[in-house]
mmCIF file of the N, C-alpha and C atoms, coordinates in Angstrom:
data_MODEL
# 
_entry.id   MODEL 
# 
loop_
_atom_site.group_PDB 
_atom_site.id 
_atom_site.type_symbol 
_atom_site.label_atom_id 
_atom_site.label_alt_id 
_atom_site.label_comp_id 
_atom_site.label_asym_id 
_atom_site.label_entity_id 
_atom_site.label_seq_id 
_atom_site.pdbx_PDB_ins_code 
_atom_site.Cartn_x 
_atom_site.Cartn_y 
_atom_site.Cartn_z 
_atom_site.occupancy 
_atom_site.B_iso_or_equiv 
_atom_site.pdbx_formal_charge 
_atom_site.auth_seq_id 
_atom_site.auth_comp_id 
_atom_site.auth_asym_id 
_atom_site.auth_atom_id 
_atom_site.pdbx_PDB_model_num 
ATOM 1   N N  . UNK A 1 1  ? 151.238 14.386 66.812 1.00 0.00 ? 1  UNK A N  1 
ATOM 2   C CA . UNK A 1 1  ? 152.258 13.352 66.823 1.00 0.00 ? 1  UNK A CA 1 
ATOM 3   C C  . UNK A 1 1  ? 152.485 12.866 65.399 1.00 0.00 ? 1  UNK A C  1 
ATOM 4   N N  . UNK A 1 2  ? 154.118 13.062 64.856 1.00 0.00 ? 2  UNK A N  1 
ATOM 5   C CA . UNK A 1 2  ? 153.985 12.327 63.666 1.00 0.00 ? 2  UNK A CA 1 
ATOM 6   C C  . UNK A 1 2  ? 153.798 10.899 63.231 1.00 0.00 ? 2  UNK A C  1 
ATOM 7   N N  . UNK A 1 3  ? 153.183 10.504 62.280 1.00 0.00 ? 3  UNK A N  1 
ATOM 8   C CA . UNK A 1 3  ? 153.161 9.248  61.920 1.00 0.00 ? 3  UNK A CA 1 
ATOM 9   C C  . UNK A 1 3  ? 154.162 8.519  61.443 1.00 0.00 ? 3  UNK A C  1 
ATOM 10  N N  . UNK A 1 4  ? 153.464 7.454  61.404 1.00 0.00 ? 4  UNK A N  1 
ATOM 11  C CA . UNK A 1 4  ? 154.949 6.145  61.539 1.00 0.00 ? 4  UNK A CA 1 
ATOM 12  C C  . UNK A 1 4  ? 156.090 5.994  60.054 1.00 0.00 ? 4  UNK A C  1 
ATOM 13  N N  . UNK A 1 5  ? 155.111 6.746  59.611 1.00 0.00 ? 5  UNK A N  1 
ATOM 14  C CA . UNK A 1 5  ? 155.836 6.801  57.923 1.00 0.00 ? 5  UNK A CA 1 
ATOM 15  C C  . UNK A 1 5  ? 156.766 8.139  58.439 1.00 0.00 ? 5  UNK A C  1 
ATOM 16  N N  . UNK A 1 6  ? 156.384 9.340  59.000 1.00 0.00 ? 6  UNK A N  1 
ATOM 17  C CA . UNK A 1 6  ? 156.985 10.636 59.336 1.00 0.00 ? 6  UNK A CA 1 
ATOM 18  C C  . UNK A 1 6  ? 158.971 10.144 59.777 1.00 0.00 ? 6  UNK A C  1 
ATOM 19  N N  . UNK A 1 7  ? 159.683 11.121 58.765 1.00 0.00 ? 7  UNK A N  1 
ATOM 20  C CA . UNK A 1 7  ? 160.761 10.728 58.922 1.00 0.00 ? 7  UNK A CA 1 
ATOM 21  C C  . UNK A 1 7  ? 161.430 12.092 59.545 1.00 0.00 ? 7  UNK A C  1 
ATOM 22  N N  . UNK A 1 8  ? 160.893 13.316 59.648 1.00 0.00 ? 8  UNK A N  1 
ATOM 23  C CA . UNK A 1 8  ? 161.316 14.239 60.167 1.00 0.00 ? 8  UNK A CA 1 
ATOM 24  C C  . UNK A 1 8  ? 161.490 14.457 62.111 1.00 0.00 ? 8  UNK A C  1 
ATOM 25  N N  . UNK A 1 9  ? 162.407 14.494 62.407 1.00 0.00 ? 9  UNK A N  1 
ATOM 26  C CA . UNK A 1 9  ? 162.526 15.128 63.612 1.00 0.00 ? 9  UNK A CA 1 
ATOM 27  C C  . UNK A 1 9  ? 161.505 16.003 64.585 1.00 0.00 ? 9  UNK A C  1 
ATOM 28  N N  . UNK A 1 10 ? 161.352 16.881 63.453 1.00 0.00 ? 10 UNK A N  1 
ATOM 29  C CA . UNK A 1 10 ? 160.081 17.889 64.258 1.00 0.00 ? 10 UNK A CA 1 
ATOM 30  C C  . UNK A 1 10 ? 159.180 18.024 63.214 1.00 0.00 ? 10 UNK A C  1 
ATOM 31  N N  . UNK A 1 11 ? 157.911 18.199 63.555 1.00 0.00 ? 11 UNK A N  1 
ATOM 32  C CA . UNK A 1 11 ? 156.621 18.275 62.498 1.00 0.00 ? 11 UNK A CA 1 
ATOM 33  C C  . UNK A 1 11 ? 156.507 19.682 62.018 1.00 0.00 ? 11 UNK A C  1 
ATOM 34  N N  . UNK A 1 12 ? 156.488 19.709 60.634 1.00 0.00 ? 12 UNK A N  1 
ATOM 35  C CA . UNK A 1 12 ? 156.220 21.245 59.821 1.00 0.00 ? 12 UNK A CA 1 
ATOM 36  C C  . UNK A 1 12 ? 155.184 21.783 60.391 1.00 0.00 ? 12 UNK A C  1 
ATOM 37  N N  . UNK A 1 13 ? 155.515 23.117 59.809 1.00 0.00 ? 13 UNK A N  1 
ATOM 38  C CA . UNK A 1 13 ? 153.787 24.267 60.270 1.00 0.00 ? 13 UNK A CA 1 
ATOM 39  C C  . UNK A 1 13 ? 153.752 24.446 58.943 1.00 0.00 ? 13 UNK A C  1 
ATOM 40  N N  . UNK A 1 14 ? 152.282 24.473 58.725 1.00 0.00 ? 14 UNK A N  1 
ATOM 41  C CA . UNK A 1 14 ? 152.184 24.773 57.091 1.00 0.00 ? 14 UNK A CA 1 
ATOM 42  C C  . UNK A 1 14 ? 152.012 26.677 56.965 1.00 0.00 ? 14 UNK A C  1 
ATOM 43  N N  . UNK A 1 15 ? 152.546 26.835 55.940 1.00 0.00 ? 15 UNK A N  1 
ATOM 44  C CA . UNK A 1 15 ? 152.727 28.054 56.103 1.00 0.00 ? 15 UNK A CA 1 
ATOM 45  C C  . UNK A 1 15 ? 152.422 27.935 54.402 1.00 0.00 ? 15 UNK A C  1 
ATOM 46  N N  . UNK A 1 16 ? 152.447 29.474 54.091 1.00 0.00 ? 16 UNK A N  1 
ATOM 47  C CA . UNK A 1 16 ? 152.646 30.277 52.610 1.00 0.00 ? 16 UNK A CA 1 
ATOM 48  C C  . UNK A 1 16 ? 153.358 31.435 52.411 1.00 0.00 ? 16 UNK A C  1 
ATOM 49  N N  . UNK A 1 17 ? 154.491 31.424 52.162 1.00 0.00 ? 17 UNK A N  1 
ATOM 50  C CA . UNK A 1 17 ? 155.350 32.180 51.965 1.00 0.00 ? 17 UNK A CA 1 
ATOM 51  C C  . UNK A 1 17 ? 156.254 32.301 50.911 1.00 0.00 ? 17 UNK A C  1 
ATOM 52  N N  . UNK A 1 18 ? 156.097 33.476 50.408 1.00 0.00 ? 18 UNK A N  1 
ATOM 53  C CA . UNK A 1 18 ? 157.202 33.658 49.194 1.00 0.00 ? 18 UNK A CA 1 
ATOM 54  C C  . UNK A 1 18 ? 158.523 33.660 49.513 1.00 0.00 ? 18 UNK A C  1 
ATOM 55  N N  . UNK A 1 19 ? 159.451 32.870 48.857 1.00 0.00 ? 19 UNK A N  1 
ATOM 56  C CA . UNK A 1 19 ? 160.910 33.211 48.875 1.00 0.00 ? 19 UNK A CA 1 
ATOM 57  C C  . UNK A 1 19 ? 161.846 32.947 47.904 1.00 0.00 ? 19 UNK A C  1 
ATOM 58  N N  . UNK A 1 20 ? 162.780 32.866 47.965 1.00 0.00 ? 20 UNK A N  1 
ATOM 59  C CA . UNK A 1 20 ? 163.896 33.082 47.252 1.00 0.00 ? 20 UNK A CA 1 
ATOM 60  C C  . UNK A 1 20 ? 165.153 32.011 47.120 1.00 0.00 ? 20 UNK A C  1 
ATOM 61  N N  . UNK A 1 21 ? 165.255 31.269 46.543 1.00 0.00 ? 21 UNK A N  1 
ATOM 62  C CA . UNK A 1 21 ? 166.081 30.206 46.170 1.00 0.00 ? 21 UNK A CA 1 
ATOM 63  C C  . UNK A 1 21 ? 167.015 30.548 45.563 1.00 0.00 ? 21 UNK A C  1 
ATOM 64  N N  . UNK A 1 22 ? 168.321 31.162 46.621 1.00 0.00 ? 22 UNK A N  1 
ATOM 65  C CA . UNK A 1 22 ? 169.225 32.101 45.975 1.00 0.00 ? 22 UNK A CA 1 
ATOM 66  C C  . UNK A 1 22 ? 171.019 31.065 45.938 1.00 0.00 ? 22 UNK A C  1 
ATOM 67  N N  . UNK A 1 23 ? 171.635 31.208 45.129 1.00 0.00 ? 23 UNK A N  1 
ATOM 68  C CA . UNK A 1 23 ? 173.071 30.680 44.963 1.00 0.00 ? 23 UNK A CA 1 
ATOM 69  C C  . UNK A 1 23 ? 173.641 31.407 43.588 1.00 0.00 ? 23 UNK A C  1 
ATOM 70  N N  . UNK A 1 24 ? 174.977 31.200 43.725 1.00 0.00 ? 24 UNK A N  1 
ATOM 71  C CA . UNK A 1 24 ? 175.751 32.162 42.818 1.00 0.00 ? 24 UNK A CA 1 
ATOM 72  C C  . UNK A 1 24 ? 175.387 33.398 42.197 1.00 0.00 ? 24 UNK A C  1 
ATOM 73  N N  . UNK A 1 25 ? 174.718 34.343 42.940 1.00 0.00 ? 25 UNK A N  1 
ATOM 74  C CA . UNK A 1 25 ? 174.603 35.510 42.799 1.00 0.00 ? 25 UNK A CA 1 
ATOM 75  C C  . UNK A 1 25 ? 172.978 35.378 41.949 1.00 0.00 ? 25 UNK A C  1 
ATOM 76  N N  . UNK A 1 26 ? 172.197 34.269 41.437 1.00 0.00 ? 26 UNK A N  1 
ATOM 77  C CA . UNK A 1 26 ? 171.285 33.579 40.990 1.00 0.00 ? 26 UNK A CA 1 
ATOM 78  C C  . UNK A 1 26 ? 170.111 33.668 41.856 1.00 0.00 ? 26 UNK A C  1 
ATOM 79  N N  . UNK A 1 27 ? 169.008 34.082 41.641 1.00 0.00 ? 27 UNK A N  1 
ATOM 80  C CA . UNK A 1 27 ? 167.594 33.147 42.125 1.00 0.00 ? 27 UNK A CA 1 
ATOM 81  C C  . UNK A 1 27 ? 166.718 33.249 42.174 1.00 0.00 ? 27 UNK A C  1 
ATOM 82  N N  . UNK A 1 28 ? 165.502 32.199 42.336 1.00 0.00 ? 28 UNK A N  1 
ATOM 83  C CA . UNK A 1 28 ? 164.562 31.344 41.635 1.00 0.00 ? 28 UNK A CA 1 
ATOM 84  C C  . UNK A 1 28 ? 163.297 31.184 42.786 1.00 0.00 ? 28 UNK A C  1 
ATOM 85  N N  . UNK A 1 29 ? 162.291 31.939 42.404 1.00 0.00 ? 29 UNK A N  1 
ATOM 86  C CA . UNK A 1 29 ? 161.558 31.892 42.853 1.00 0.00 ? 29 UNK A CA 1 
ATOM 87  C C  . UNK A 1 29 ? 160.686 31.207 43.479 1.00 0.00 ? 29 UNK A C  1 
ATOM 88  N N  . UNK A 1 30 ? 160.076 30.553 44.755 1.00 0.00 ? 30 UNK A N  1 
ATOM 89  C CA . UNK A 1 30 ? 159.221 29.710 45.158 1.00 0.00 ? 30 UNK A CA 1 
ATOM 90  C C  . UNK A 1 30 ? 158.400 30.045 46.298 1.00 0.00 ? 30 UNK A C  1 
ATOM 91  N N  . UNK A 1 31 ? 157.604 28.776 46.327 1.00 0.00 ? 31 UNK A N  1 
ATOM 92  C CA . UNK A 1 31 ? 156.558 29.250 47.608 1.00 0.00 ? 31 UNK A CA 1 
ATOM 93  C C  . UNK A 1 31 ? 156.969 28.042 48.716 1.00 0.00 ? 31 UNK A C  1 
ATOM 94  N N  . UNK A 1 32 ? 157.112 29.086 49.856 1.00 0.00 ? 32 UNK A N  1 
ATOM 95  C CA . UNK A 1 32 ? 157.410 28.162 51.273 1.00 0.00 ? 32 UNK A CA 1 
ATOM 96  C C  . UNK A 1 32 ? 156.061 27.347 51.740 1.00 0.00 ? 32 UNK A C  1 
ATOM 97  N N  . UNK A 1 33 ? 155.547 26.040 51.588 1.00 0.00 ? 33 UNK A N  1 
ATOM 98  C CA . UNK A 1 33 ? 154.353 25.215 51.813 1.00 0.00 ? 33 UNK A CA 1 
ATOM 99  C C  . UNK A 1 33 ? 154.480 25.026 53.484 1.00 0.00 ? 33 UNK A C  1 
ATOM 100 N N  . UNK A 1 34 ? 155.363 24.841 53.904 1.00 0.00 ? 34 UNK A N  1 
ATOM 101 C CA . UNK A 1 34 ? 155.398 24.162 55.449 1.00 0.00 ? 34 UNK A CA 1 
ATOM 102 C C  . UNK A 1 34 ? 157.283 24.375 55.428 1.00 0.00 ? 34 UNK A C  1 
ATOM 103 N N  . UNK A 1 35 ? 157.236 24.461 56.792 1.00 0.00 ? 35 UNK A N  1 
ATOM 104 C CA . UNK A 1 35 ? 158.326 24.740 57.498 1.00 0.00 ? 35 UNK A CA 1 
ATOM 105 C C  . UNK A 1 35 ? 158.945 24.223 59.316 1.00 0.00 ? 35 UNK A C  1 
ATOM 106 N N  . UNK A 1 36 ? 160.100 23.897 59.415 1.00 0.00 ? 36 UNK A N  1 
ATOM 107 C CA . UNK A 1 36 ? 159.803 23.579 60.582 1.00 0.00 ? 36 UNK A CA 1 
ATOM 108 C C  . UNK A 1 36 ? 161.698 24.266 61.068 1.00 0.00 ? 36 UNK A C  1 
ATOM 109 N N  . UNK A 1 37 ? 161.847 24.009 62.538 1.00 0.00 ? 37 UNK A N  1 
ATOM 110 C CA . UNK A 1 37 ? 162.988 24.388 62.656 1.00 0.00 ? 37 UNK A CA 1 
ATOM 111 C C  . UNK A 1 37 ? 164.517 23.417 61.877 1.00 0.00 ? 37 UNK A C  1 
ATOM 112 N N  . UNK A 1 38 ? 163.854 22.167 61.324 1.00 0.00 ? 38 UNK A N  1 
ATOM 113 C CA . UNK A 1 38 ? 165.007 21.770 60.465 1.00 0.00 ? 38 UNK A CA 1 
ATOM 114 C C  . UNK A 1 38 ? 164.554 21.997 59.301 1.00 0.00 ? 38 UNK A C  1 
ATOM 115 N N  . UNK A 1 39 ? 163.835 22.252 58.302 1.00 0.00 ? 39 UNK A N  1 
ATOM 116 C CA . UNK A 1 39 ? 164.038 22.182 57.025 1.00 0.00 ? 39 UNK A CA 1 
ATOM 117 C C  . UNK A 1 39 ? 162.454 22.736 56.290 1.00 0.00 ? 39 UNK A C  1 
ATOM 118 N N  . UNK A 1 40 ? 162.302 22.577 55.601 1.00 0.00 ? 40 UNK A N  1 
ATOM 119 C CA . UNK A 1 40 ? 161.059 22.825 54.417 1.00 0.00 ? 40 UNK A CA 1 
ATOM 120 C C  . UNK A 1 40 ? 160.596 22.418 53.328 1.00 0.00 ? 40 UNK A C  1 
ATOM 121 N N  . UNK A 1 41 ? 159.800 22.642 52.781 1.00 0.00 ? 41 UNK A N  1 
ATOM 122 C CA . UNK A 1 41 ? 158.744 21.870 51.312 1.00 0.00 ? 41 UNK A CA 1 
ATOM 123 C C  . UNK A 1 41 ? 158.704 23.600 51.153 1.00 0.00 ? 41 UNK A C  1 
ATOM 124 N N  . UNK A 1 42 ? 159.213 23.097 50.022 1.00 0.00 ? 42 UNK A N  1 
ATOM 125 C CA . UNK A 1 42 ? 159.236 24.361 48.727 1.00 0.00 ? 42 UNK A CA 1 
ATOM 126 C C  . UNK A 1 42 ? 159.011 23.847 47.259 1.00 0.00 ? 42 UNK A C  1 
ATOM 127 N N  . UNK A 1 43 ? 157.741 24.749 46.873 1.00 0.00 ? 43 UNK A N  1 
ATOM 128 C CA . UNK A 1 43 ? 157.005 24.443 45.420 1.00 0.00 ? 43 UNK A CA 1 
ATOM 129 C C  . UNK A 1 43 ? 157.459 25.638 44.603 1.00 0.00 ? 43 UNK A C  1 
ATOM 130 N N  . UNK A 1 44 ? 157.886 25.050 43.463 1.00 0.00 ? 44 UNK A N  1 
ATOM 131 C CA . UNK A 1 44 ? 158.635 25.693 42.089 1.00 0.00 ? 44 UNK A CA 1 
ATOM 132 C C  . UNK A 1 44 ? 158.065 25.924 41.098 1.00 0.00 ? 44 UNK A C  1 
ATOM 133 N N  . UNK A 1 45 ? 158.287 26.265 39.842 1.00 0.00 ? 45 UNK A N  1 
ATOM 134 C CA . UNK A 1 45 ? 157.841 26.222 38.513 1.00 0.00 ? 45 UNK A CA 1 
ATOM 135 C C  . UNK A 1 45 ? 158.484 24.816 37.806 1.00 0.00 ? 45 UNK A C  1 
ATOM 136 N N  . UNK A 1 46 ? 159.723 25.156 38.020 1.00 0.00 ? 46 UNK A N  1 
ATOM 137 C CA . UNK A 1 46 ? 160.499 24.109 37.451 1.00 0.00 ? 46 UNK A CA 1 
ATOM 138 C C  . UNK A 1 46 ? 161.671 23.962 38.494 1.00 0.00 ? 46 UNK A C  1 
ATOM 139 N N  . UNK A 1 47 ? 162.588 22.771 38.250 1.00 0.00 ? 47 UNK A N  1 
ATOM 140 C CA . UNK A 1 47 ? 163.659 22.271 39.040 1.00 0.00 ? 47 UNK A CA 1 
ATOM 141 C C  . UNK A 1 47 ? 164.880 22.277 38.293 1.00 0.00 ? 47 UNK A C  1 
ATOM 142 N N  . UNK A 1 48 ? 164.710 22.931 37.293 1.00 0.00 ? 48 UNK A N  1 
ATOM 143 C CA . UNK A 1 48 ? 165.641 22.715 36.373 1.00 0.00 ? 48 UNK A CA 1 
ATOM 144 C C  . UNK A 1 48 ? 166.452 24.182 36.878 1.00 0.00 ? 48 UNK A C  1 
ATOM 145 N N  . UNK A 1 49 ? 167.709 23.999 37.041 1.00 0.00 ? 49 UNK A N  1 
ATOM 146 C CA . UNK A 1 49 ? 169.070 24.832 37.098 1.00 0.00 ? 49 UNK A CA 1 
ATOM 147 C C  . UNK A 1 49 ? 169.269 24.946 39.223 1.00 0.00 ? 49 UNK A C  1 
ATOM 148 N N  . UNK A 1 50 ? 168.257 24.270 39.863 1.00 0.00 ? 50 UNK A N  1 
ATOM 149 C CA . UNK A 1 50 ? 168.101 24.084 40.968 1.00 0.00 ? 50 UNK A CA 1 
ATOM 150 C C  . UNK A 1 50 ? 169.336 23.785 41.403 1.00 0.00 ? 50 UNK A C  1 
ATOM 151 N N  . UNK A 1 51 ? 170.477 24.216 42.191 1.00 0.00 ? 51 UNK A N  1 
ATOM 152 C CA . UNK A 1 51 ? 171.394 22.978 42.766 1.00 0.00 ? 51 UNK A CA 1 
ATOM 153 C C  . UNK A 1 51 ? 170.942 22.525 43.781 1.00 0.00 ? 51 UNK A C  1 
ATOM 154 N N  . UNK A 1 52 ? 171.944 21.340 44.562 1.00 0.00 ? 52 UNK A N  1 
ATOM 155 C CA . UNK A 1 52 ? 171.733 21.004 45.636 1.00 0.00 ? 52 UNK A CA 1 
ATOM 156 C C  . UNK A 1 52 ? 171.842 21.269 46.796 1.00 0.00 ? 52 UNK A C  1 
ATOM 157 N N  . UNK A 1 53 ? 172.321 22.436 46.953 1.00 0.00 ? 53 UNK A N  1 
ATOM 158 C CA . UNK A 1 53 ? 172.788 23.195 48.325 1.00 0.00 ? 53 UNK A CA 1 
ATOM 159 C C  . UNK A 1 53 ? 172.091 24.651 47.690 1.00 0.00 ? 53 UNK A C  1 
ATOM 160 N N  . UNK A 1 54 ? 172.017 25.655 48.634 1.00 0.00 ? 54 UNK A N  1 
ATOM 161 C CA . UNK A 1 54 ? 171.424 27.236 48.307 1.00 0.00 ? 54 UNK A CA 1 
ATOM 162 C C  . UNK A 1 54 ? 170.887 27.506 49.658 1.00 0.00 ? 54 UNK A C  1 
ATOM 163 N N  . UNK A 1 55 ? 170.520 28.570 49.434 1.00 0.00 ? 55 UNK A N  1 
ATOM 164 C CA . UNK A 1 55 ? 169.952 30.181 50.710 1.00 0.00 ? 55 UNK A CA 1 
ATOM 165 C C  . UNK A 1 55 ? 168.444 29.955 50.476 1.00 0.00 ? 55 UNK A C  1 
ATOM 166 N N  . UNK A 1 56 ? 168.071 29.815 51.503 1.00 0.00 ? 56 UNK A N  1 
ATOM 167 C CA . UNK A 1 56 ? 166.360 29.952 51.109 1.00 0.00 ? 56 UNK A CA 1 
ATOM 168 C C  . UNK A 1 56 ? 166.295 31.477 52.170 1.00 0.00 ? 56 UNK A C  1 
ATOM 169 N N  . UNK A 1 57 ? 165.447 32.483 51.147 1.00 0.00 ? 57 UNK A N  1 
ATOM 170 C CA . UNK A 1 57 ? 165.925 33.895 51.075 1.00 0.00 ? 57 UNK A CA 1 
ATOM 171 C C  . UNK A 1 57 ? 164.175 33.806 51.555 1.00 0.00 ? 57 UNK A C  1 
ATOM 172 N N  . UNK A 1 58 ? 163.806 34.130 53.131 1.00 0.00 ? 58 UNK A N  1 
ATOM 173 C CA . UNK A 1 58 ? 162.158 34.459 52.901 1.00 0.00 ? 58 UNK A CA 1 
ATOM 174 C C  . UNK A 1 58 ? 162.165 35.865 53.610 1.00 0.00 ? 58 UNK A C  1 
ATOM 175 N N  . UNK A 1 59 ? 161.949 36.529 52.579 1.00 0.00 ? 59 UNK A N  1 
ATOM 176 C CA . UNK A 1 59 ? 162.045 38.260 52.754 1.00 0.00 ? 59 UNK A CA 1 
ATOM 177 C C  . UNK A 1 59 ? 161.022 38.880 54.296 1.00 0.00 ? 59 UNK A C  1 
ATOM 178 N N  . UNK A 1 60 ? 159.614 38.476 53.859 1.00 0.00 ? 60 UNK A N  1 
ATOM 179 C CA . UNK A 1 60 ? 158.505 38.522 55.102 1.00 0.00 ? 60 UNK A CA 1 
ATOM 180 C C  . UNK A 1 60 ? 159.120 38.085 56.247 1.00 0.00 ? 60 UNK A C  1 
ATOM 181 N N  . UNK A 1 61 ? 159.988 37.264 56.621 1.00 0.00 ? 61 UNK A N  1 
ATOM 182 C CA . UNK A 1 61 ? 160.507 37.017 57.729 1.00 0.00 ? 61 UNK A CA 1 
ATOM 183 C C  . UNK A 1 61 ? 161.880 37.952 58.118 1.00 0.00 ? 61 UNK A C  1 
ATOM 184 N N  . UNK A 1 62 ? 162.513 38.196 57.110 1.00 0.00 ? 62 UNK A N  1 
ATOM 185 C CA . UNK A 1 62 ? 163.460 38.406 57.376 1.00 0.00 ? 62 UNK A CA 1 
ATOM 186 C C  . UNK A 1 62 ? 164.364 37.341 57.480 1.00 0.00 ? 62 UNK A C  1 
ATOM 187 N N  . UNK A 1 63 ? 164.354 36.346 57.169 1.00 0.00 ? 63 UNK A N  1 
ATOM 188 C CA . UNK A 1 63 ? 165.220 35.435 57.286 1.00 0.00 ? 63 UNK A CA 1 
ATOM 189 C C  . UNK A 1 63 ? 165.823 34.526 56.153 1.00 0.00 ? 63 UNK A C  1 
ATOM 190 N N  . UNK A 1 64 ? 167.217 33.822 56.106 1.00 0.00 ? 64 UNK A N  1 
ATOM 191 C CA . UNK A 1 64 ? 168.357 33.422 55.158 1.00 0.00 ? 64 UNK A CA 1 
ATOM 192 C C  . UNK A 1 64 ? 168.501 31.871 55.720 1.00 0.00 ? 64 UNK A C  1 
ATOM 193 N N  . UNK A 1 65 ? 167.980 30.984 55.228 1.00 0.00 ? 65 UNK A N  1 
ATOM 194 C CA . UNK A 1 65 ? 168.407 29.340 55.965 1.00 0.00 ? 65 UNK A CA 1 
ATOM 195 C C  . UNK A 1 65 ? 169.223 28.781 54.496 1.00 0.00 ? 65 UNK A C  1 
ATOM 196 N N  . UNK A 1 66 ? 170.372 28.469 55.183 1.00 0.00 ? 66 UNK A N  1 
ATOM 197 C CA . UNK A 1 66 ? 171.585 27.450 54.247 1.00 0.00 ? 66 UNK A CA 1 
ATOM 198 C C  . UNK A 1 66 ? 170.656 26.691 54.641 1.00 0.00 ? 66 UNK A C  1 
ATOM 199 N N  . UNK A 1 67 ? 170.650 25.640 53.710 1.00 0.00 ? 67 UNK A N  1 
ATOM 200 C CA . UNK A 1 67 ? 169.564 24.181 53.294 1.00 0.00 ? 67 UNK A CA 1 
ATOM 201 C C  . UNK A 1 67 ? 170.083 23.523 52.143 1.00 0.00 ? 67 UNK A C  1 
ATOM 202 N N  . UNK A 1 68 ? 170.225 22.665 52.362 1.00 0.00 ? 68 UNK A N  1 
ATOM 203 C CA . UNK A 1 68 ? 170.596 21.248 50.893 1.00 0.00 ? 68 UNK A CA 1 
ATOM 204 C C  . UNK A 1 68 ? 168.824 20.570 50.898 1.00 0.00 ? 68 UNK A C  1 
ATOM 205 N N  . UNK A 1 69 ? 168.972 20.287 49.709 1.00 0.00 ? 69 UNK A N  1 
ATOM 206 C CA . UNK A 1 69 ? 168.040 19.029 49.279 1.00 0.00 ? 69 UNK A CA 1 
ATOM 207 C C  . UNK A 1 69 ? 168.040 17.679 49.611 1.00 0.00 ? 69 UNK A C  1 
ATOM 208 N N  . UNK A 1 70 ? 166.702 17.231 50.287 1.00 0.00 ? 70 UNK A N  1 
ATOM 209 C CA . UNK A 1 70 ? 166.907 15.923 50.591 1.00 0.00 ? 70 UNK A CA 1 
ATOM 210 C C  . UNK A 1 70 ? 166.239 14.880 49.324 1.00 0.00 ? 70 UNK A C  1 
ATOM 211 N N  . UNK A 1 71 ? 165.010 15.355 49.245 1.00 0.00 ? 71 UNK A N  1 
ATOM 212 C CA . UNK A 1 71 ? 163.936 15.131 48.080 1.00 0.00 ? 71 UNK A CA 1 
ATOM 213 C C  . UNK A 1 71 ? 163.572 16.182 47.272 1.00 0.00 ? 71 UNK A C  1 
ATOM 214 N N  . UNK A 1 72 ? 163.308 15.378 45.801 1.00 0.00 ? 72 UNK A N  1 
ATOM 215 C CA . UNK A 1 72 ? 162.761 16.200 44.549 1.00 0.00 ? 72 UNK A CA 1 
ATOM 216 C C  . UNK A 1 72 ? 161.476 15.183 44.176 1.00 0.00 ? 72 UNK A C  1 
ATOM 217 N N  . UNK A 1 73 ? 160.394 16.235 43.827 1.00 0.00 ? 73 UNK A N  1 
ATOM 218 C CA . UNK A 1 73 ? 159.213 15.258 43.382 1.00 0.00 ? 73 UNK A CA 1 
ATOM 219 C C  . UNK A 1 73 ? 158.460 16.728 42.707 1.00 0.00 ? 73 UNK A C  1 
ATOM 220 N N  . UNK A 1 74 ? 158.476 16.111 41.010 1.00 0.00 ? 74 UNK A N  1 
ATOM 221 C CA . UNK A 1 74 ? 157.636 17.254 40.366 1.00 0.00 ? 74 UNK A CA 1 
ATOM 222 C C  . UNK A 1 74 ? 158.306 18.384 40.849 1.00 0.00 ? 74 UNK A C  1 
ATOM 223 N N  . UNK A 1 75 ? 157.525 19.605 41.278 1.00 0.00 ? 75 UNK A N  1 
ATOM 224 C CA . UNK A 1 75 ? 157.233 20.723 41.586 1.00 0.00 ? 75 UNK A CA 1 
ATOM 225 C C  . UNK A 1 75 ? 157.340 21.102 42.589 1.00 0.00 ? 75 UNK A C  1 
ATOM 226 N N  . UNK A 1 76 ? 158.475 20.175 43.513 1.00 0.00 ? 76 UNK A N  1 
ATOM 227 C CA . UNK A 1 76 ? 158.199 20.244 45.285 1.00 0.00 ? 76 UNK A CA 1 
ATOM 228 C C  . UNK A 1 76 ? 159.666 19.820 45.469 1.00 0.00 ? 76 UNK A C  1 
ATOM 229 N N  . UNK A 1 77 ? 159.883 20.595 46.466 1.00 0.00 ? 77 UNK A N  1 
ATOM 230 C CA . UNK A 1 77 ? 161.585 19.881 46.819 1.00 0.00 ? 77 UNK A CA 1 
ATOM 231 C C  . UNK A 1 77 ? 161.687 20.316 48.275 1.00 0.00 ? 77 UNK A C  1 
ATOM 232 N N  . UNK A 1 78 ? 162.124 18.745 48.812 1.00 0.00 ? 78 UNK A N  1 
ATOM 233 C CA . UNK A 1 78 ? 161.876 19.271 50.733 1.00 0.00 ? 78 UNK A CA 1 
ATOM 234 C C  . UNK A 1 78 ? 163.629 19.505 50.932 1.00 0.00 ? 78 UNK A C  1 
ATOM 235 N N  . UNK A 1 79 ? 163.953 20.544 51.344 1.00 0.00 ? 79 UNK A N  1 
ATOM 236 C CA . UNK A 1 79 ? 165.253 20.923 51.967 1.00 0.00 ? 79 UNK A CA 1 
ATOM 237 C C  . UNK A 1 79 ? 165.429 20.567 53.156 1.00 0.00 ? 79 UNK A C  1 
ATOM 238 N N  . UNK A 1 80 ? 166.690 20.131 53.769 1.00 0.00 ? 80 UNK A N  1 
ATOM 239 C CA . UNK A 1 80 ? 167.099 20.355 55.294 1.00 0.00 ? 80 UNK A CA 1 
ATOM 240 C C  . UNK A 1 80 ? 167.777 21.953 55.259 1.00 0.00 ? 80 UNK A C  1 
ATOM 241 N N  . UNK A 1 81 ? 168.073 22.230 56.747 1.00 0.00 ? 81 UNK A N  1 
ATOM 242 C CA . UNK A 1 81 ? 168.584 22.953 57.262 1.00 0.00 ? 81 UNK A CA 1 
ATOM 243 C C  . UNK A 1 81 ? 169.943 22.682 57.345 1.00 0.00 ? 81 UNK A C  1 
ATOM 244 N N  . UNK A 1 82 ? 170.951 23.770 57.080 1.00 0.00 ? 82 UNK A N  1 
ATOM 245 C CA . UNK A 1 82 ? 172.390 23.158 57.277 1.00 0.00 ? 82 UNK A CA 1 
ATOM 246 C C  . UNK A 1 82 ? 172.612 24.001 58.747 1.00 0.00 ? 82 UNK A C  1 
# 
């Protein structure tokens, strides 16, 4: 059960997965931390040239999620699901 601070809908699965932070033909490597059916925590190198909308590209799955940014902190940026 999430906690009272928990602002998400459904609770992440923590996962580790490589993917792909892809826009304008562009992209930027990261690791998938947790995931859920709306959105994700994805850890970077840097945030710099990041936009706010993009493809989170996770190859091992096979799968492409349109996602905007809700939060940026350091090295971590939690996306929704579009």
């Amino acid at each position: 059960m999430p906690g009272l601070d928990e602002k998400r809908g459904t609770q992440r699965q923590p996962i580790l997965k490589a993917g792909t932070i892809s826009f304008d033909g562009s992209g930027i490597d990261c690791l998938v931390r947790n995931m859920s059916d709306e959105g994700a925590n994805l850890e970077v190198e840097s945030q710099i040239g990041i936009p706010n909308s993009f493809d989170l590209v996770i190859d091992s799955e096979h799968s492409n999620h349109q996602c905007h940014v809700v939060w940026r902190k350091a090295r971590r940026i939690g996306v929704a699901f579009d």
